[in-house]
C-alpha positions in Angstrom: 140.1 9.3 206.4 140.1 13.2 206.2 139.6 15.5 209.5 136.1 15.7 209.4 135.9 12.0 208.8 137.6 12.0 212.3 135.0 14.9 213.9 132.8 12.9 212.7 134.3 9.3 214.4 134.0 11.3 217.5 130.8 12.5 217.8 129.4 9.1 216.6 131.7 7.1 219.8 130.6 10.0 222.0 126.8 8.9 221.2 127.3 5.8 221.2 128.9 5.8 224.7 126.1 8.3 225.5 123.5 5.6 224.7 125.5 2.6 226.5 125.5 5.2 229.5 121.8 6.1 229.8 121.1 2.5 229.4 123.2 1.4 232.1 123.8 4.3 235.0 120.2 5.6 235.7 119.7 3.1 239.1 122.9 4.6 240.4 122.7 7.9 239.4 119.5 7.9 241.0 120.7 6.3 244.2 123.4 8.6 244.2 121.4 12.1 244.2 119.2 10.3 246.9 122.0 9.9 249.1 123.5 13.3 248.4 120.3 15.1 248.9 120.1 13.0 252.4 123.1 14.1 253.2 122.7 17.8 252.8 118.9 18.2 254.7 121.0 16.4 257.3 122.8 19.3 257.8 126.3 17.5 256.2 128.2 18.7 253.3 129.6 17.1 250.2 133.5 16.6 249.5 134.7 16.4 245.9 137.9 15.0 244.5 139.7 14.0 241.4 142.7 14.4 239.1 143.5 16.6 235.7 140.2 16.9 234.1 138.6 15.2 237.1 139.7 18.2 239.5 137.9 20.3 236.8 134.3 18.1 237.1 135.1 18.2 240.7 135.1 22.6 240.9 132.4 22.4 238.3 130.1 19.6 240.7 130.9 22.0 243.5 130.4 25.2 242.0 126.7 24.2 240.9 125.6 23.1 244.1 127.5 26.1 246.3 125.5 28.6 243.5 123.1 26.6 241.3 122.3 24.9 238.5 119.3 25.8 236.6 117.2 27.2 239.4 117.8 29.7 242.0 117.9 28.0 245.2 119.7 28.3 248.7 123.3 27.4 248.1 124.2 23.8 249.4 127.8 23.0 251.3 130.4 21.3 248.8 133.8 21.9 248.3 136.0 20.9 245.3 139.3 19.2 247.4 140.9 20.4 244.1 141.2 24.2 244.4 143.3 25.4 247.2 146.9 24.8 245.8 148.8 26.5 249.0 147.1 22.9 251.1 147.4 21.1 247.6 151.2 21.7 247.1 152.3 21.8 250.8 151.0 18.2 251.6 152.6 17.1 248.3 156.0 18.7 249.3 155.7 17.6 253.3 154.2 14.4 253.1 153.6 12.6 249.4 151.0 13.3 246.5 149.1 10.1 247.7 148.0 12.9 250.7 146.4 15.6 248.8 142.9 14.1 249.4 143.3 12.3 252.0 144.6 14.5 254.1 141.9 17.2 253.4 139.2 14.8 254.1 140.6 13.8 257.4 140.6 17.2 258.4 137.3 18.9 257.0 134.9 15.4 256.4 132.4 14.4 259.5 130.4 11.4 260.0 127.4 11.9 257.3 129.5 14.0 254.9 130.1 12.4 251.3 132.8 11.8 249.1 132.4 12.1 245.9 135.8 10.2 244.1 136.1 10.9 240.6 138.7 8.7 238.4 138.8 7.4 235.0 140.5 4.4 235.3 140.0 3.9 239.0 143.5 3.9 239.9 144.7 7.2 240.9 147.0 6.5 244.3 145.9 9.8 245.6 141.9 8.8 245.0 141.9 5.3 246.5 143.9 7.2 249.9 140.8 9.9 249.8 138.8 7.0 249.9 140.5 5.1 252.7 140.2 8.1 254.5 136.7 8.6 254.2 136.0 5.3 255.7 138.6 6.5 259.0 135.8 9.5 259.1 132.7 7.6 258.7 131.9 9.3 254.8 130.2 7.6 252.5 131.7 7.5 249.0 130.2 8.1 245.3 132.5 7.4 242.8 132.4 8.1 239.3 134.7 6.2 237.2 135.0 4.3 233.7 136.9 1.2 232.5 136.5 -1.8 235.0 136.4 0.4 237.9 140.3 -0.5 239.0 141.3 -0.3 242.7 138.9 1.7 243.8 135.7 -0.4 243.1 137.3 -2.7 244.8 137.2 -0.4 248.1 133.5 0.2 248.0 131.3 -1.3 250.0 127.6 -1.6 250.2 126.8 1.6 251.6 128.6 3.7 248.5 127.8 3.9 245.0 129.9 3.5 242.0 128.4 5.6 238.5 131.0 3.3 236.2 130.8 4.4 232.8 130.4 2.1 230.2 133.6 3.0 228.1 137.7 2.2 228.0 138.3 5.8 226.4 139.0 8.5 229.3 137.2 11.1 227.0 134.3 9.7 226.3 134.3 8.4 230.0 135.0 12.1 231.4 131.8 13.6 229.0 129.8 10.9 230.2 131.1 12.4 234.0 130.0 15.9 232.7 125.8 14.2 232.1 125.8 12.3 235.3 127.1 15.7 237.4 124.6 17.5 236.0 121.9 14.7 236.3 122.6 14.8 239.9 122.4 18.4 240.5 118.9 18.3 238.2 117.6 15.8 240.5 118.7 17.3 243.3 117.3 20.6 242.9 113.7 19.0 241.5 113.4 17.7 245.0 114.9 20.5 246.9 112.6 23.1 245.3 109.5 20.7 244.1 109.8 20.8 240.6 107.5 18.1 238.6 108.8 16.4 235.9 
């Protein structure tokens, strides 16, 4: 197999993943962006969280709904739990890693706010503790992950959501993350601002 035998493997699992995806996900994205846009006309704001490339969906999820998307619209309250690395680095020196999340979301989340939890596999120590302190606040969670869902499906009850994608590879999981963020800010803004389909 040559290298653009190999570009071509990729774009052909990507698609395929893609296509597992949109046959699967739809019900909970939808359910999802329903219960974020509740959230924010309720006046509460939207916490995001998650590791490596995860913390980069997680600025990207926030920056798009602080700003926009595709529309020009009022900006809405999110913050990426990912981006302040003075907080970030302090709890990981004074307490443990585990914290990073947690303790952020103990201190800025309110009864009515959202979590959204982003992790691959499901596992991540410091996700599963952002999630245990969610439920200590009275947040809901969203959680986008891939795989079987590890711990943290596991932690979810009735009133969260879980977007699992349908694939054991954490890249094609994570560009599946990518379609389902910006399916949720789409849907989002179409009923914020009235837009038809």
């Amino acid at each position: 197999m040559n290298l653009q035998d190999i570009i071509r493997q990729t774009f052909a699992e990507t698609l395929e993943t893609h296509q597992a995806a949109a046959d699967a996900l739809p019900p909970a994205i939808e359910l999802a962006a329903n219960n974020l846009l509740g959230a924010l006309l309720g006046g509460h704001k939207v916490l995001i969280c998650g590791n490596g490339g995860s913390a980069a969906d997680a600025q990207h999820f926030a920056s798009e709904m602080v700003n926009r998307f595709e529309h020009d619209r009022p900006g809405l309250p999110a913050i990426a739990l990912t981006t302040d690395t003075s907080t970030l680095t302090s709890i990981a020196n004074d307490d443990a890693f585990e914290q990073i999340f947690a303790r952020q979301v103990r201190v800025l989340g309110q009864g009515g706010d959202v979590l959204v939890a982003i992790s691959t596999s499901g596992r991540s120590p410091n996700i599963l503790e952002a999630i245990h302190a969610a439920r200590e606040r009275d947040l809901q969670v969203i959680a986008l992950t891939g795989r079987d869902g590890g711990p943290l499906a596991e932690l979810l009850t009735e009133r969260d959501v879980e977007i699992r994608v349908p694939s054991e590879r954490t890249a094609r999981i994570q560009e599946v993350h990518l379609v389902v963020i910006h399916s949720l800010c789409d849907l989002i803004d179409r009923q914020l601002l009235g837009i038809r389909p």
